[in-house]
N, C-alpha and C positions, 0 to 999 in steps of 0.2 A: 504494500500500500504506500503509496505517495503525499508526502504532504508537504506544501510549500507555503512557509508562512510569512509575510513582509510586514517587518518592523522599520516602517522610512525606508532608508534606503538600502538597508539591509537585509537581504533574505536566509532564510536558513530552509534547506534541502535535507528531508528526511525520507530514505526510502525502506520499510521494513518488511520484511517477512521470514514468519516462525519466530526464529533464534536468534538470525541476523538483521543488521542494521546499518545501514552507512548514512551519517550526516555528513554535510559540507555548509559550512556558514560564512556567509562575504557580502562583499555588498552587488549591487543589482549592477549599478553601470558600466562594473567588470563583469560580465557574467560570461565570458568565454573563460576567465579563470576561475569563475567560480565552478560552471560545469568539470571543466577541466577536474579538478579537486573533486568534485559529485564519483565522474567515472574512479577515478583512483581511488575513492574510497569503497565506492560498488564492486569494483574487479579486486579489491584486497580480502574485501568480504566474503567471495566468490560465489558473487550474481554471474548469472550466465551472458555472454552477448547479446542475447534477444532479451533479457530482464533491461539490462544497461541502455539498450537504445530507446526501448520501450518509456522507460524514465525521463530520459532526457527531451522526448517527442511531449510527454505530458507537463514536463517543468517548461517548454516554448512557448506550448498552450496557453498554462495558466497564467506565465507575465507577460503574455498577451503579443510573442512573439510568433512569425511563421518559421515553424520548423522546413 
């Protein structure tokens, strides 16, 4: 489950299931590094590639970017 929550200009990227958990927290107007840090924390946790892309298509969505 995905949850992306914006405090000003700061987002924090939570993606969990079961056991595991990968946060990444930064601010919005970087958000190629924030992603960036999203995946590294998703592949260290080892979500699968189609978990990870999947994430990142729903975190474009919701700050209202096209993926």
């Amino acid at each position: 489950m995905l949850r992306v929550e914006l405090q000003g200009p700061v987002a924090r990227l939570v993606y969990q299931r079961g056991e595991r958990e990968a946060v990444a927290i930064g601010p919005l107007a970087d958000l190629p590094t924030l992603l960036g840090l999203f995946v590294a924390q998703m592949a260290r946790e080892g979500f699968t590639p189609d978990e990870i892309c999947q994430a990142v298509k729903e975190v474009l969505e919701k700050v209202g970017k096209k993926p």
